[in-house]
N, C-alpha and C positions, 0 to 999 in steps of 0.2 A: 419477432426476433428481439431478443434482450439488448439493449443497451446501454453502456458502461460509463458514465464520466466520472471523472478524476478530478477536484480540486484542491485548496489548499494551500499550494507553494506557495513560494515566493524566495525573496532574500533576505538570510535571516545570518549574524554575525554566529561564532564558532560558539557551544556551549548555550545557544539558543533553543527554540522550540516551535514545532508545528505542529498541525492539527490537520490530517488530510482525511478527504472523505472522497468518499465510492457510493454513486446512487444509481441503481438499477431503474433503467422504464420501465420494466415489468418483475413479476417477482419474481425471485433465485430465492427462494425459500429451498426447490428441489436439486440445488446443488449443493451438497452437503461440505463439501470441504472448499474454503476457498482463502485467497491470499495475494498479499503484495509483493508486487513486483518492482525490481528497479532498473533502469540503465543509464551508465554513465557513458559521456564519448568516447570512443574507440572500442565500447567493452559488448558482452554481451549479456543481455537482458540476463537477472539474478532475481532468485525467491529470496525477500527477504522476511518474510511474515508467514506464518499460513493458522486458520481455524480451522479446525472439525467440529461439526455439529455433538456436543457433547463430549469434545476433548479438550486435553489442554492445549493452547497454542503453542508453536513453535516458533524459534527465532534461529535468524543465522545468527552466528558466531561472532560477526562483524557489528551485529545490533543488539546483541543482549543486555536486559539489562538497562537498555535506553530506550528502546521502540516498544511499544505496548497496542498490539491488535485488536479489535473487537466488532463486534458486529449487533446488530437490530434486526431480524429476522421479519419484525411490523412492517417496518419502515423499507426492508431491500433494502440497505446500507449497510455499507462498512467503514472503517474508521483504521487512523494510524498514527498513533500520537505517537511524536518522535522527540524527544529529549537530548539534553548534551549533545548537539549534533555535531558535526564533525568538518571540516572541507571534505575529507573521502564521504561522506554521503551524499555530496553534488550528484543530483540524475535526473533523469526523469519517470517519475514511479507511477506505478499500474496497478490495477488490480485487476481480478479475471479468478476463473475459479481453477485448483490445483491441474486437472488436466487440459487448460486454458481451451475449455468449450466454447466461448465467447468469444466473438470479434475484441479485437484489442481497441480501445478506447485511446483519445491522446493524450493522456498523460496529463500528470500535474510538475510544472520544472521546480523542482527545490537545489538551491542553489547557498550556499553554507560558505561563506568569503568575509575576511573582514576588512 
């Protein structure tokens, strides 16, 4: 059974930047689409990233522009550098493949205050 960790957070002032990473125990090389996830308190969990193997990534609306997704297919990892971050991108983010096949992992807290 694959599993997921998340890390990277931390506390970072507005207009900062992170670097989160997703490493697989086993390969996910056979999951072809996959992607980050976020939640913030009260809300509920949101794609905010996604790869396909061989496609271009996609972003929400909220992150364009300033998140840039990618992946190592060698390595089972994934990657989610985030830029000019914001207060509204306080959460705690995930990754897991698009139709969240995987046990969800705990998360990495990024927290964006100054």
């Amino acid at each position: 059974q694959v599993q997921l960790v998340e890390s990277g957070g931390g506390l970072v002032q507005p207009g900062g930047s992170l670097r989160l990473s997703c490493a697989a125990s086993r390969s996910i090389s056979r999951f072809a689409a996959m992607g980050w996830y976020r939640q913030a308190p009260g809300k509920q969990r949101e794609l905010v990233a996604s790869i396909v193997w061989g496609g271009t990534p996609n972003y929400a609306d909220s992150v364009k522009g300033r998140f840039t997704i990618s992946r190592d297919y060698a390595k089972n990892t994934m990657s989610l550098q985030t830029n000019s971050l914001k207060p509204e991108d306080t959460a705690v983010y995930f990754c897991n493949t698009l139709r969240k096949d995987i046990a969800w992992g705990q998360g990495t807290q990024v927290t964006v205050s100054s």
